[in-house]
N, C-alpha and C positions, 0 to 999 in steps of 0.2 A: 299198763301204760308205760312203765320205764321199762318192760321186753321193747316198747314198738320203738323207744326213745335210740337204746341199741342197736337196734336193726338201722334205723336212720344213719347214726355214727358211720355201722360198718359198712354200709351200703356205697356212703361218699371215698372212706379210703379205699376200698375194696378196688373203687377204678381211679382214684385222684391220686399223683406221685406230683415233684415239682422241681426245679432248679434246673431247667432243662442245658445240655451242654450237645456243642455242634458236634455232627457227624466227623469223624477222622476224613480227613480228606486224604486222595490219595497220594501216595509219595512217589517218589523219582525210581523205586524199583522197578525191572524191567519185567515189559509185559508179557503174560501166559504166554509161549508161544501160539501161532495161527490156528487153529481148531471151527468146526463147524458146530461151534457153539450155538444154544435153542435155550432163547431166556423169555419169561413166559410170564406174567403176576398172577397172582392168585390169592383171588377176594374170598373170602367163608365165612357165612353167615353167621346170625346170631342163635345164640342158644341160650336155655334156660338161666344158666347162676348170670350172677348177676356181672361179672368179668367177661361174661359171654354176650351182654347187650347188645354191644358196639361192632359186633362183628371182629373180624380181623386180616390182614393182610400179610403173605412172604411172596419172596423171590423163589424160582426157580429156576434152576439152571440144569442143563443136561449137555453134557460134553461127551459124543461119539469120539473121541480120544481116550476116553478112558472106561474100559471094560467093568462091567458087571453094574452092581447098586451103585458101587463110589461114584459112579455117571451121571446119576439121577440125584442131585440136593436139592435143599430146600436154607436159603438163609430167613431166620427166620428173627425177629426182634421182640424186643418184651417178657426174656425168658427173667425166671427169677429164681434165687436160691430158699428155699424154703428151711434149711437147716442152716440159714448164714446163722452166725455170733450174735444175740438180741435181736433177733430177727421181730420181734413183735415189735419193742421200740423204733427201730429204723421206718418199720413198716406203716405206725402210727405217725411216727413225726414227718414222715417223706423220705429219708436220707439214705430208703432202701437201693443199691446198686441194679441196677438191668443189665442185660446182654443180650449181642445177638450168640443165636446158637446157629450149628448146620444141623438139619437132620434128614435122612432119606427121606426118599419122595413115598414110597410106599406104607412108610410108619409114618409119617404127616399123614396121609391119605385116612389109614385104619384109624386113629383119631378121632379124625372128625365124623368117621362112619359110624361108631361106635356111640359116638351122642348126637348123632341125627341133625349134623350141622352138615347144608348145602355148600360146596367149593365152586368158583366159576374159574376159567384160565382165558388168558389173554397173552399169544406168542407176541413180541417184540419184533417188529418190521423196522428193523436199521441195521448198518453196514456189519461187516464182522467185525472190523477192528472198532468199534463204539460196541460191541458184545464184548472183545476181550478184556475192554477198558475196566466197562460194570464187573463182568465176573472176576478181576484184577481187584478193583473198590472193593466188592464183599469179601473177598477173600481177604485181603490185608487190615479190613475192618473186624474181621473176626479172631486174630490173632490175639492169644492171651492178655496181651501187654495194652490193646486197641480195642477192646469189644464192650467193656463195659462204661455204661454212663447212666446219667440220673433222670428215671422215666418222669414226665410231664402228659398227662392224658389229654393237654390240647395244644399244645405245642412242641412235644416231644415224642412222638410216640412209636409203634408200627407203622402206621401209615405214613407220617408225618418226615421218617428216616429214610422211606424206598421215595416219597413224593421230593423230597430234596437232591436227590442222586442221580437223576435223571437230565434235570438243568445243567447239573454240576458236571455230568461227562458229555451232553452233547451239546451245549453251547449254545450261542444265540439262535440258531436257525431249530431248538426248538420252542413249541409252542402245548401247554396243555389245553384242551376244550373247554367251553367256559361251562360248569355244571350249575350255577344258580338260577333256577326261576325267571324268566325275565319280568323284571317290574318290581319284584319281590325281595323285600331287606328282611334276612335272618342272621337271627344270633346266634352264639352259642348256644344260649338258653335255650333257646328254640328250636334248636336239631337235639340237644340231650334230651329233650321232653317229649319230644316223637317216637324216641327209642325207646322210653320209658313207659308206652302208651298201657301195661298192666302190670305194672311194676309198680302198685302206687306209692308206697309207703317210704322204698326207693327215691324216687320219684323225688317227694319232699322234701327225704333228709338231705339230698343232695340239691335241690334249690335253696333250701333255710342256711346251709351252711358254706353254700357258693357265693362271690361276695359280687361289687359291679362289673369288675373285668370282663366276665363273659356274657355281658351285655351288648360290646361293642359289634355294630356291626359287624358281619363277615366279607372278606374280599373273596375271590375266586379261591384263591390259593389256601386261606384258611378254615372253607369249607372242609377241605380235600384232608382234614384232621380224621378224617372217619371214611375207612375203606372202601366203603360203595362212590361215596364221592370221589375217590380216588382213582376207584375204575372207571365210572363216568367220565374224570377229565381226561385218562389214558387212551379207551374209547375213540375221542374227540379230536385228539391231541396232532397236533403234525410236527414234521422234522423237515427244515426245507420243504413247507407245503403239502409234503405226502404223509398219507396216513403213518402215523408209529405202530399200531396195533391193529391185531386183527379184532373182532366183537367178539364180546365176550362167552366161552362155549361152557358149560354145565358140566361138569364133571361125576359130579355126586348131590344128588338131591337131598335138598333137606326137608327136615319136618315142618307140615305146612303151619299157618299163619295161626295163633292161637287168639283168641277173642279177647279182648279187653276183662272183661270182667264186671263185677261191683265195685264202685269205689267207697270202698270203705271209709277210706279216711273222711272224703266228704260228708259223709254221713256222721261220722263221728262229731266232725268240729261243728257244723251244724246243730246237732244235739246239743251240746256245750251252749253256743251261739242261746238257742230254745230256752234250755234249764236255767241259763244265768239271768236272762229276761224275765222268766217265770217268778224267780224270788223277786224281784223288785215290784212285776205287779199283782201276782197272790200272796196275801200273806200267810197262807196253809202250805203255799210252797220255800218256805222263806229257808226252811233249812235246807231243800233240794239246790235251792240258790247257793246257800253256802258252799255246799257241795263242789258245784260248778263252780265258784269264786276262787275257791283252792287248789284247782286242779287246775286251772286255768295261768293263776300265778306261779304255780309249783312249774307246770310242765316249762312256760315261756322263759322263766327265770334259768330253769335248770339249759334249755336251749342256750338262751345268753352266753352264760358260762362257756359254753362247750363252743361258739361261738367265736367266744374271743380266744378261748384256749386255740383255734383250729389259724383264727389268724396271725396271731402271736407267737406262738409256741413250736409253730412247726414249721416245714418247706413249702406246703402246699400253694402253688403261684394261686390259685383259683379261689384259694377264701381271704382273700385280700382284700381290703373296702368292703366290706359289708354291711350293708344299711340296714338287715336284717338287726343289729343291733341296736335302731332306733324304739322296735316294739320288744322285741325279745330282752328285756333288761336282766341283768344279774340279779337284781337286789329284790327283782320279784320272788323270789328262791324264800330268802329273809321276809317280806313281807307278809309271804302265806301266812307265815306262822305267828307273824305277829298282832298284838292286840288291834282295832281300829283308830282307838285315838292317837293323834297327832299324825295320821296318814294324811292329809289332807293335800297338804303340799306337796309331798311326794306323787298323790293319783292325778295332782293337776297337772305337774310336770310331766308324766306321763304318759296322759292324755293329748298335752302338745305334741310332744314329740311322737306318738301314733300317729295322730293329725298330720306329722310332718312326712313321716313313713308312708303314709296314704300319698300323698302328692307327688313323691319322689316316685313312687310305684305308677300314678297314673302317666305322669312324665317320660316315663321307661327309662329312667336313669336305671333303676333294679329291677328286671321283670319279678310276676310274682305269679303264685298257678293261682285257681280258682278254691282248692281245697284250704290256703290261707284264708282267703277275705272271709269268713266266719268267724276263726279263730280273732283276728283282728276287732272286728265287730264285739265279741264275746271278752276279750281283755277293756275294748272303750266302754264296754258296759259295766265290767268289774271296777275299773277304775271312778268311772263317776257315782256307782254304789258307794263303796269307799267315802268319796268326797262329798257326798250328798247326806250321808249319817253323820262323820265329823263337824259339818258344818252346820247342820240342823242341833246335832245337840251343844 
């Protein structure tokens, strides 16, 4: 149980950074000269680890000005230094630096071939000088002095740094497509949870420790945090009325769509849910129930913690307000372990404020997956156990 606790933790930092800071805008330096510049997006899918959920998004750029590979880049965002100075600590708290990088188009290419991630490209249909502008942008955004800033995975991001650049060079007369749903209100929670569709465990740690911010509805433009939607509004999108891009061409295929799976986890908390029920009405199971009482206070308690440590302690925008600490209490940690008498008080407080947790969740002030509402169940049942002994004896 504290492997899968782990896996939760690493799963959220794995893609969660925060403090997000604006792109460098560009300066008064004088632009590339005239060249028959070919600037193109390119979206690539998701892949296995879990940094690979979300897909990803670079620029490229190809200037017949300039002979051989140097011709063909790639700006690419999201890079990271793996041997920075406490590189764990930065990485845990948030406060790890990002960059963009350049890299050939060919060695971007072998990459993604190599771990069976699909690429799609999309040429850019606007003037030259709005080409030389952008390739002017990356360039002087990549500069040592200019390239680094602090990743936020829903407001900072790859996508989120090429979806800002575009407004910013071609001005009012453009327009992106509109990619949501028509009729249809999603959240953030709602687009991470679709990416996460066999990821379960994933999945959870990064709901339990996401807080209400990314409940809020999405606008057009906040969709567009996640590459596909990105390409969808580019796709869409006009400049003065005319299309900006050509549709999107396939470059390299990827590996196809893998099935969901068993949910484990459901299964799990379910279980729990079961065993903690069973001690209170067989009494031949009464210590299976214990079992389940403690495991149930142990794991939620130890969540709390980790919780508040995630809101408090670190950068992360994304686990701020979180009502997940109305059921997941710290002091359920302590109480596993402690005797029954004089709990009383505490399981009824408890049990309010679960009650409270429930209503806030049906509300959709906090979304909440299905793989919770057992565990939830299974703690309101540990707790009135608790209170139902205390107060009988």
């Amino acid at each position: 149980m504290t492997n899968k606790i782990l896996i939760l933790i690493c799963s959220l930092l794995v893609v969660l950074h925060s403090s997000a800071q604006p792109v460098i805008a560009p300066s008064d330096t004088t632009l590339l000269p005239q060249s028959r510049i070919r600037i193109s997006l390119l979206t690539c899918g998701t892949g296995d680890q879990v940094y690979e959920t979300f897909g990803h998004t670079a620029i490229r750029i190809v200037d017949s000005n300039i002979s051989g590979p140097l011709g063909d880049v790639v700006y690419n965002y999201g890079m990271f230094n793996g041997y920075d100075e406490n590189f764990e600590m930065k990485f845990m708290r948030g406060k790890l630096l990002y960059y963009v990088a350049t890299n050939l188009f060919p060695d971007f290419m072998a990459e993604y071939q190599e771990y069976g991630r699909s690429v799609q490209e999309q040429v850019l249909l606007i003037p030259n000088n709005k080409k030389d502008e952008i390739n002017n942008y990356l360039r002087i955004n990549a500069l040592p002095e200019n390239r680094n800033y602090k990743y936020d995975f829903f407001f900072d991001n790859c996508a989120t740094r090429l979806r800002d650049i575009f407004p910013s060079v071609l001005g009012k007369g453009f327009v992106y497509g509109n990619t949501l749903p028509a009729n249809e209100k999603y959240t953030f929670r709602d687009i991470i949870n679709q990416y996460f569709y066999r990821k379960h465990w994933e999945r959870i740690g990064v709901n339990i420790l996401l807080g209400s911010k990314i409940d809020k509805v999405m606008s057009n433009s906040d969709i567009m945090f996640l590459p596909d939607y990105l390409r969808d509004g580019l796709a869409n999108g006009k400049l003065e009325g005319k299309k900006i891009a050509t549709p999107p061409q396939l470059l390299l295929d990827g590996s196809p769509r893998v099935p969901a799976g068993n949910n484990v986890p459901l299964l799990l908390t379910s279980l729990l849910l079961i065993l903690a029920l069973a001690g209170i009405i067989t009494p031949k199971l009464r210590l299976v129930g214990r079992i389940a009482n403690f495991l149930t206070l142990f794991v939620t308690g130890l969540l709390g913690f980790i919780i508040l440590t995630m809101w408090f302690a670190t950068d992360h925008q994304g686990c701020s307000n979180n009502f997940n600490l109305l059921w997941a209490l710290p002091l359920n940690m302590v109480v596993a372990f402690a005797r029954p008498k004089g709990r009383s008080r505490y399981s009824l407080i408890a049990m309010m404020l679960i009650v409270v947790s429930f209503i806030l969740h049906l509300a959709k002030v906090q979304g909440i997956i299905p793989e919770l509402w057992p565990l939830l169940l299974a703690l309101l049942v540990v707790h009135f156990s608790i209170f139902r002994q205390n107060t009988t004896k």
